[in-house]
N, C-alpha and C positions, 0 to 999 in steps of 0.2 A: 451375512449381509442383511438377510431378514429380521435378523433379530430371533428368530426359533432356537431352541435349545437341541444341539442336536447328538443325538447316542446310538450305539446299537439299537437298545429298543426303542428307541423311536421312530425307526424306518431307515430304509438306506441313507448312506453319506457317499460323497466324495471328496479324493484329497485331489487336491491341485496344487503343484510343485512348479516354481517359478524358480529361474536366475538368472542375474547379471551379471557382465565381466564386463570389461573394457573392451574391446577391438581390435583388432592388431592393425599395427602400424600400416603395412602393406595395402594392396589392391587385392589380395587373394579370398575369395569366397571361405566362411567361415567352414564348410566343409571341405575344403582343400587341408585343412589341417588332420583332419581324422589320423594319416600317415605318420604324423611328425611325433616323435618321441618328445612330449611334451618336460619331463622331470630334468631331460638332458640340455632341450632348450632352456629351462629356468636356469642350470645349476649354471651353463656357459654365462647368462646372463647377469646372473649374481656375480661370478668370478671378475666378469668385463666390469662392472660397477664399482664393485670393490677396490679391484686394480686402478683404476682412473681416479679411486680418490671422491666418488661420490654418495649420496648418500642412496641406500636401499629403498626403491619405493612401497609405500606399502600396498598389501594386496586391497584391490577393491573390490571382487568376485563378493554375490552374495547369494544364499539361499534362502526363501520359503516357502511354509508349507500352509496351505489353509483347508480347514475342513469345510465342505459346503453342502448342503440340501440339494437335491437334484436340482429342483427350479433355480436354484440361483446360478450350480455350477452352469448349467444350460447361458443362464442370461450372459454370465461371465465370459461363456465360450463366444458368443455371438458377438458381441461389444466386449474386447477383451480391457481396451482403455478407459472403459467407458464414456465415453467421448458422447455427446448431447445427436443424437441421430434427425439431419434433417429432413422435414418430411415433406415429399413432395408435393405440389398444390394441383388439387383436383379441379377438372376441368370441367364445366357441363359438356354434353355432348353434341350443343346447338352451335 
């Protein structure tokens, strides 16, 4: 993000590992699913799609990974979207 080159020797790094999926259908909290035999849910799904005559959606899931400098990983953590931070207007004390 800073533009620094960054390596072993150069001083510490960090990775920082992102991913998206899509949502699921339902109202259930994304960890509600931790339980659910996920390979079996797909294959039932594929089978139902098949069967109906539709076509297979494709996966949208993605990963990555970025290596960062501690100060950026830090900025990164705090403002994750980095999204323009607005700052509040100071008041005199009179």
């Amino acid at each position: 993000m800073c533009g620094k080159g960054i390596s072993a020797a150069t001083g510490p790094r960090m990775v920082l590992k992102m991913e998206s999926y899509p949502a699921p259908d339902d109202d259930r909290p994304a960890d509600d699913f931790a339980d659910t035999d996920v390979v079996e849910e797909v294959a039932m799904l594929l089978q139902e799609t098949e069967e109906a005559g539709e076509d297979v959606p494709t996966p949208t899931t993605r990963k990555v990974a970025f290596d960062l400098c501690v100060p950026c990983h830090r900025n990164v953590l705090s403002n994750p979207l980095g999204r323009a931070r607005m700052v509040a207007p100071r008041f005199s004390g009179n």
